[in-house]
C-alpha positions as CSV (number, residue, x, y, z in Angstrom):
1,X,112.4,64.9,80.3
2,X,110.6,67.9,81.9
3,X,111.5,69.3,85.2
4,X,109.9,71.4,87.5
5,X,111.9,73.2,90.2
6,X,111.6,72.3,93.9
7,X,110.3,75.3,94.8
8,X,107.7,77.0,91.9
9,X,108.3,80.4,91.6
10,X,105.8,83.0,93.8
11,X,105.1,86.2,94.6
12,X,106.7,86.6,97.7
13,X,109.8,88.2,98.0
14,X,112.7,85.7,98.8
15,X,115.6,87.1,101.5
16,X,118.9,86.2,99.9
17,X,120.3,86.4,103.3
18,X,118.4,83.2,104.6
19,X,117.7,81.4,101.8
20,X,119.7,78.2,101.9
21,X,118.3,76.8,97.7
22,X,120.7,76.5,95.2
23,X,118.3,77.8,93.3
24,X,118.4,81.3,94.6
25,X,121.8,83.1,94.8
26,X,124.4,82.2,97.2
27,X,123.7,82.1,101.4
28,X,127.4,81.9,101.8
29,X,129.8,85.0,102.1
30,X,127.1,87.5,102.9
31,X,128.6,90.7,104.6
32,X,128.0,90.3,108.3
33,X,126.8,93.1,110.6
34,X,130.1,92.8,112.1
35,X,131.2,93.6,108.7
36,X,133.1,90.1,107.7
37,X,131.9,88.0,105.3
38,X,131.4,84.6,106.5
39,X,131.5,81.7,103.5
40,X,131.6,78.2,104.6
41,X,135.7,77.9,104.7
42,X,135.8,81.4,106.5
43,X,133.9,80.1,109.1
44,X,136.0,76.8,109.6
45,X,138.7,79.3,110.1
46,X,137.0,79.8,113.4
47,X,138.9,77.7,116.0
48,X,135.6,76.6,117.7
49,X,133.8,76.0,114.8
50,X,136.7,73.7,112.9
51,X,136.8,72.0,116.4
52,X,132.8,71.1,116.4
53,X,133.4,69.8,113.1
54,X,136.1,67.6,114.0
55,X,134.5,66.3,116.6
56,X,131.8,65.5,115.1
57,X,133.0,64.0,111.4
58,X,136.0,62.0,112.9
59,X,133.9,59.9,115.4
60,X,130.9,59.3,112.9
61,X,134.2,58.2,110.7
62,X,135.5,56.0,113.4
63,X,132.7,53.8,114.4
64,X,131.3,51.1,111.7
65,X,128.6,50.6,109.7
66,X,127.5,47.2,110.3
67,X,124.1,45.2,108.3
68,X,121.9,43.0,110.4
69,X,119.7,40.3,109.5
70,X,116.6,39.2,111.8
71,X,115.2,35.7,111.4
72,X,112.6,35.2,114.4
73,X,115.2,36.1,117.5
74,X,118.1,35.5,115.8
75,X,120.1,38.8,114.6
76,X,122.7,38.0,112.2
77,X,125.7,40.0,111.9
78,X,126.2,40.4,107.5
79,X,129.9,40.4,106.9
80,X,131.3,42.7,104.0
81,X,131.5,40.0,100.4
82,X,134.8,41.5,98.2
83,X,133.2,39.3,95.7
84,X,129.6,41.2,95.2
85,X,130.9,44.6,97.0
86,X,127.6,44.5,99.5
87,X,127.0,47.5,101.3
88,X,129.3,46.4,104.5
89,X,131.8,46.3,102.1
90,X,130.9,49.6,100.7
91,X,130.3,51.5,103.8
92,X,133.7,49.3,106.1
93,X,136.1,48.2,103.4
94,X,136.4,49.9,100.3
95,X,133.8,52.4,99.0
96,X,135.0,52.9,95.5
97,X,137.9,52.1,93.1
98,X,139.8,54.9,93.9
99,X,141.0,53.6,97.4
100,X,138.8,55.8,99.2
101,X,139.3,54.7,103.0
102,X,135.5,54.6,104.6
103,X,136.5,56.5,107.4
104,X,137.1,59.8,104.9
105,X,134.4,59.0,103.3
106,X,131.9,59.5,106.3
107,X,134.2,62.4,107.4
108,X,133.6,64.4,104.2
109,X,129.6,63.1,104.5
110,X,128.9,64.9,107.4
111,X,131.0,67.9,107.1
112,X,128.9,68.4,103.7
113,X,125.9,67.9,106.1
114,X,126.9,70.2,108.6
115,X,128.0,73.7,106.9
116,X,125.3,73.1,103.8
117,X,122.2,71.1,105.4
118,X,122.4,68.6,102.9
119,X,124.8,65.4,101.9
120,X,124.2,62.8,99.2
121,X,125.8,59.7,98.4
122,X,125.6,57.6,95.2
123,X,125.3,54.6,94.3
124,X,125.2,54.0,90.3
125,X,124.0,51.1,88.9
126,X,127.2,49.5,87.8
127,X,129.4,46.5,88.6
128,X,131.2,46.4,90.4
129,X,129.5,48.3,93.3
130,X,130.7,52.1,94.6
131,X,129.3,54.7,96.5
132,X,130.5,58.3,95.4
133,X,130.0,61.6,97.3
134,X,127.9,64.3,94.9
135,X,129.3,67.9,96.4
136,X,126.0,69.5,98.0
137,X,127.1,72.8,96.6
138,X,126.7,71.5,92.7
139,X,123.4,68.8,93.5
140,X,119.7,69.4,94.8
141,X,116.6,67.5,94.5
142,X,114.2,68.5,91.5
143,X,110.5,66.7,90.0
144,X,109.3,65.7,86.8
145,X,106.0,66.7,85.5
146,X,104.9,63.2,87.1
147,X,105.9,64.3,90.8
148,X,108.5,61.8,90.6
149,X,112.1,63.0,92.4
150,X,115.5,63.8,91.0
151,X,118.5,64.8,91.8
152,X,120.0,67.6,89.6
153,X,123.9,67.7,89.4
154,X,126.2,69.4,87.4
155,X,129.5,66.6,87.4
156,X,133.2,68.3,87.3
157,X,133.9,69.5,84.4
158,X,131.2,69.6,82.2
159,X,128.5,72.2,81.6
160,X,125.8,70.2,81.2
161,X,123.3,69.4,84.1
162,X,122.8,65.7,84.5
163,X,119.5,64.1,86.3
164,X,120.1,60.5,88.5
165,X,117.2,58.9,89.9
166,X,116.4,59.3,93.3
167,X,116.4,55.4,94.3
168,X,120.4,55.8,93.5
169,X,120.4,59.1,95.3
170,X,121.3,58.6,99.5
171,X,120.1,62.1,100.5
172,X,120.3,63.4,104.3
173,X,119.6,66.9,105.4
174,X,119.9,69.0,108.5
175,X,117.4,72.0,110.0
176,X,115.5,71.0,106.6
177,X,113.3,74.4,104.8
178,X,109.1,74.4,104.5
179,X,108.8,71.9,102.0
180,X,111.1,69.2,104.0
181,X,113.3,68.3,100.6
182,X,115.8,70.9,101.6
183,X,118.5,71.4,104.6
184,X,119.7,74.4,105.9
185,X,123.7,74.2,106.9
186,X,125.0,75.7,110.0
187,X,126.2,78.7,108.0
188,X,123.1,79.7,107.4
189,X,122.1,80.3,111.4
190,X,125.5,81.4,112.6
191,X,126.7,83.5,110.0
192,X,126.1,86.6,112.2
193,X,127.7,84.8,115.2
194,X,130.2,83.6,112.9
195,X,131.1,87.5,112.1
196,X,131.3,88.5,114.8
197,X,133.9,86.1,116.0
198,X,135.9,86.8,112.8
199,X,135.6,90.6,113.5
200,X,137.0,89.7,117.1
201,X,139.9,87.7,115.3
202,X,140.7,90.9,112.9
203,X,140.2,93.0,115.7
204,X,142.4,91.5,118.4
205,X,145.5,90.7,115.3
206,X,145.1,94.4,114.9
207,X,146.0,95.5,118.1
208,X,149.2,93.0,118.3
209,X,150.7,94.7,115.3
210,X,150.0,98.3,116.6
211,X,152.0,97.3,119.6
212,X,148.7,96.6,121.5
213,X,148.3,100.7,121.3
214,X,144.6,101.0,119.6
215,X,145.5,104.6,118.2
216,X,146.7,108.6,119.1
217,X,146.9,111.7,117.5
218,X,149.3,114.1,116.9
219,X,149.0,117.8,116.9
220,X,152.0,119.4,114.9
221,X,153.5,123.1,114.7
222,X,152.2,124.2,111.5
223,X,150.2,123.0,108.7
224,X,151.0,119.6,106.8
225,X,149.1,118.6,103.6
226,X,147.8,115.9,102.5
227,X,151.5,114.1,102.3
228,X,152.9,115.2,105.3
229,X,150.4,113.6,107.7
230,X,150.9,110.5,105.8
231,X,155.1,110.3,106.0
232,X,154.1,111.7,109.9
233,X,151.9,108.8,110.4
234,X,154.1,106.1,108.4
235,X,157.1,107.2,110.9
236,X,155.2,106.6,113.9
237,X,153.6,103.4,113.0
238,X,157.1,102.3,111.7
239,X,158.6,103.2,115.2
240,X,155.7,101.9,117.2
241,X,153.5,99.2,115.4
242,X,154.1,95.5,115.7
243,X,155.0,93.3,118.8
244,X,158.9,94.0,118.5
245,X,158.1,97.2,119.2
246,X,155.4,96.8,122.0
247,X,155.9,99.6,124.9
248,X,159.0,100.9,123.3
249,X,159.9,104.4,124.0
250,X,158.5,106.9,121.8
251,X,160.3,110.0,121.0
252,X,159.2,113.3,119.0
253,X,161.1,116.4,117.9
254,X,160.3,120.1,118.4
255,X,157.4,120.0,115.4
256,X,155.1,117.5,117.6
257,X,153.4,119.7,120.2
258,X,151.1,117.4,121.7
259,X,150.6,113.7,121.4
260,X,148.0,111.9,123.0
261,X,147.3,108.0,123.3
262,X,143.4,106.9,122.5
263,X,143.9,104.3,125.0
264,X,140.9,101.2,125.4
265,X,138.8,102.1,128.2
266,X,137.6,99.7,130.7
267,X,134.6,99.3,129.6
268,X,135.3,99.4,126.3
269,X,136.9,96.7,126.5
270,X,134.2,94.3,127.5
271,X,134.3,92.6,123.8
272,X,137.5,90.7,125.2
273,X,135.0,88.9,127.5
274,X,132.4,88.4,125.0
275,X,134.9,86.2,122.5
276,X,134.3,83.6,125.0
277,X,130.7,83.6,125.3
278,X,130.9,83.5,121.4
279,X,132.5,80.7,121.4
280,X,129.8,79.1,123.6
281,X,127.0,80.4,120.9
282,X,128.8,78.4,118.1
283,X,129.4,75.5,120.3
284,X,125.5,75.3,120.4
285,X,124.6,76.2,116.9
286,X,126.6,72.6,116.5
287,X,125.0,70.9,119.3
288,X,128.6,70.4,121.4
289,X,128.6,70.5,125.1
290,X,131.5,72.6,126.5
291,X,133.0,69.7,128.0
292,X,134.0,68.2,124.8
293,X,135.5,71.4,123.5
294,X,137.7,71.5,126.7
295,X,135.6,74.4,127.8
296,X,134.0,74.5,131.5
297,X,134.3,71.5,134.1
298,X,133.8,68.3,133.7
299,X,131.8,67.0,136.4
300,X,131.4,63.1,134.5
301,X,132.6,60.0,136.8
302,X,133.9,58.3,133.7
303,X,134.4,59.3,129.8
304,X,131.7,56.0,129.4
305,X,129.6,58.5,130.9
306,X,130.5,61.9,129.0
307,X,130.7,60.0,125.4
308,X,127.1,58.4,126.0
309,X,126.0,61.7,126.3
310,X,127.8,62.7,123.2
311,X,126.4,60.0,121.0
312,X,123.1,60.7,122.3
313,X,122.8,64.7,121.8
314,X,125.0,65.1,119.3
315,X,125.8,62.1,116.7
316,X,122.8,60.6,117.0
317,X,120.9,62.8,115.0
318,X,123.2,62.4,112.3
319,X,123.5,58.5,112.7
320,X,119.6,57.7,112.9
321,X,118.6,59.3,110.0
322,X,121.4,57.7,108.0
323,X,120.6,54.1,109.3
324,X,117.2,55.0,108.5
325,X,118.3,56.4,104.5
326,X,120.1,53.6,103.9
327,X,117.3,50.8,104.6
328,X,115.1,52.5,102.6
329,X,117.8,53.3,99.5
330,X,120.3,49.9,99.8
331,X,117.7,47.5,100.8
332,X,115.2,45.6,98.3
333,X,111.7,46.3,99.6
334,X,110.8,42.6,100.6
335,X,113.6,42.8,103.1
336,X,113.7,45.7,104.7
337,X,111.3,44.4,107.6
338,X,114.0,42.0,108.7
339,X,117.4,43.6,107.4
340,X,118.5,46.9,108.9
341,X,122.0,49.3,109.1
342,X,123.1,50.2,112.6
343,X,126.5,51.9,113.4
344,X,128.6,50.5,116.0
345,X,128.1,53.3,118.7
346,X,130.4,50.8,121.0
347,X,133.7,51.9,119.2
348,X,133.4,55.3,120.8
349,X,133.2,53.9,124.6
350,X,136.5,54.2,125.3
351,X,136.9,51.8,128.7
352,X,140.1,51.5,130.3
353,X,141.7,47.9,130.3
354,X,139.7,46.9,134.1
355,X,136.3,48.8,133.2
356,X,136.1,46.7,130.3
357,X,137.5,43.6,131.6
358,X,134.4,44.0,134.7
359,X,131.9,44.2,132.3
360,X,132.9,41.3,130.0
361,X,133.0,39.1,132.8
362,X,129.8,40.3,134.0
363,X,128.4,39.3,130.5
364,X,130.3,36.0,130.2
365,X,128.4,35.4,134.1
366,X,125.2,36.1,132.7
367,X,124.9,34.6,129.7
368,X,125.4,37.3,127.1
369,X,128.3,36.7,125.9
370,X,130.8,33.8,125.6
371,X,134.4,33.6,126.3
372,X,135.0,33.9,123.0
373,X,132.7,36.8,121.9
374,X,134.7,38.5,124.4
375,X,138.4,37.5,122.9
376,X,137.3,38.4,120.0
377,X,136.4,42.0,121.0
378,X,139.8,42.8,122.0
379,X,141.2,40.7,119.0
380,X,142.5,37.6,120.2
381,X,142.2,34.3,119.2
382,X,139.3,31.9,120.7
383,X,140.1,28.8,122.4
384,X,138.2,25.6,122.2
385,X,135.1,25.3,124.3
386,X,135.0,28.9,124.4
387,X,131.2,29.4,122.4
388,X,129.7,27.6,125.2
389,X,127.4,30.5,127.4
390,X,127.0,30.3,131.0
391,X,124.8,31.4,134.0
392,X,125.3,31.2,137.6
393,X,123.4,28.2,139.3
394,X,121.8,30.2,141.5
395,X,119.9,31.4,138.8
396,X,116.3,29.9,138.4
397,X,113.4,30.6,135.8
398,X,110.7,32.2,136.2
399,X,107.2,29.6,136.6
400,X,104.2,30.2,138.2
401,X,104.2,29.0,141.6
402,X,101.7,26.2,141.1
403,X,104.6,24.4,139.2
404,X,107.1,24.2,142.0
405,X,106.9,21.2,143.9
406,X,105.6,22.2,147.8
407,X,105.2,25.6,146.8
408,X,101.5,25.6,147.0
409,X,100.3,27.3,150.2
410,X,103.0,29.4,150.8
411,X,102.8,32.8,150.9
């Protein structure tokens, strides 16, 4: 079979820095201006940023992945079958044979998304059904001489590069390159804000273990060489470093003629401040709002209101796409006009017991629901008579007024 790269070789001159293809060297662990290196676990290290991703993976993980079938008006609901592993059962029961729970699985999906731009799931031809995760750091998308897409990826273990077609191949991407095959991961925006956040973090455990003194100097009687200043300065740091020894007493023979603190100016010490609007920068490279993060007021009437906000800003630019991905991939052509993915969005609304209980009954009132649709939300068991829908009697259609008896010359 003969492959073409992704991206055909030119004469422009690529910037290592930025470039987020596998096929060019590495965008993760560059030196920062800051001077730290930020790799994609370095930058988890990052309270904010492990929070973000948290945030993010775990609710995608909690709500499910339901299949829908439309027939006319009717939507049908298409429960998860142990017996042919359909995708409901993939994506809510049991992914794979090796007792994979779903939830991880769409945990480890997006944090693949977020810190590399790109996530694919697989689904092999074999019986009985499984979706496997392909590690976005060992796969990307190639073509054939033909134009026709695969997906190059080099399994555990062996050194050979293996090709999978791309109708097996789930692909989503984030902040995707020029040509639209590629993503582009957090990392590859925020690594500068990333460093500097990590050079905050070296910075500030720095000045715990000096005793929260930044530095002095010492000016001696006499000359020292090259071994004397250091057994000087490994006395004082022993006597002086580390928070045991914070604003302990310092005290110097006859030799030490002078020593002055190089204490942190006022203004110097600004940066403190600036930690926190760092934190706010990498809160928006992943799209959080400060609220969630436990940052700023919350000025939301209900946490209805603050998750809707959530789902719609945040997740829902990972979930579309993937509802999207998966009609197209785990859906024979003839049906995807009537037969569509859609998570459950719900499961994140968090209602107390009398928010929920008002709406239900609202619903139940107006026809939407019946008793029993509403039981079995909160998991109990239905009663007889309890499919039957209602409406209030006060309730009349809508006709044209020609139809109701002595309506006609009436205003």
């Amino acid at each position: 079979m003969l492959l073409k790269s992704l991206v055909t070789p030119n004469l422009l001159k690529i910037d290592d820095q930025n470039s987020p293809r596998p096929d060019y060297p590495s965008s993760y662990g560059y030196r920062t201006k800051a001077g730290e290196p930020v790799s994609v676990m370095a930058s988890q290290s990052i309270a904010t940023a492990y929070r973000c991703k948290n945030i993010i993976s775990d609710a995608v993980g909690i709500m499910p992945f339901k299949q829908y079938r439309r027939s006319d008006r009717n939507i049908q609901n298409v429960e998860a079958d142990a017996v042919i592993r359909n995708a409901p059962y993939l994506m809510q029961i049991s992914p794979n044979l090796w007792g994979w729970a779903p939830f991880y699985m769409k945990k480890a999906f997006v944090e693949w998304l977020l810190f590399y731009g790109n996530a694919y799931q697989w689904k092999p031809p074999v019986s009985p059904a499984q979706i496997f995760i392909l590690p976005a750091n060992r796969t990307r998308p190639v073509f054939d001489v033909e134009g026709n897409l695969w997906y190059e990826h080099q399994f555990s273990g062996s050194p050979k590069l293996s090709y999978i077609p791309s109708v097996e191949i789930l692909h989503l991407m984030i902040n995707p390159d020029e040509t639209g095959c590629m993503g582009r991961g957090v990392v590859t925006f925020a690594r500068e804000t990333f460093g500097r956040r990590l050079a905050a973090n070296k910075t500030q455990s720095m000045l715990f273990a000096q005793g929260f003194m930044p530095a002095a100097y010492i000016k001696m009687a006499g000359d020292l060489d090259a071994e004397g200043r250091k057994k000087v300065r490994a006395s004082y740091e022993e006597a002086m470093s580390g928070s045991d020894n914070a604003y302990r007493l310092a005290i110097f023979d006859r030799k030490v003629t002078e020593y002055q603190p190089v204490e942190m100016q006022l203004k110097d010490s600004n940066w403190l401040e600036s930690i926190s609007a760092t934190d706010d920068d990498i809160a928006n490279f992943f799209g959080m709002a400060g609220h969630m993060l436990n940052r700023g007021k919350e000025a939301y009437n209900s946490d209805e209101q603050k998750f809707k906000e959530f789902v719609m800003l945040t997740l829902d630019p990972f979930l579309v796409p993937w509802e999207e991905a998966a009609r197209i991939r785990w859906i024979p052509e003839n049906e995807q006009t009537t037969t569509y993915f859609k998570f459950k969005r719900e499961a994140l609304y968090r209602m107390n017991a009398k928010e929920r209980a008002d709406m239900n009954s609202t619903k139940i009132q107006s026809g939407q629901m019946s008793p029993n649709e509403s039981r079995e939300q909160d998991e109990l068991d239905p009663f007889a008579g309890g499919d039957q829908y209602f409406m209030a009697s006060n309730i009349q259609p809508i006709v044209s007024v020609e139809t109701v008896p002595g309506a006609a010359g009436k205003v």
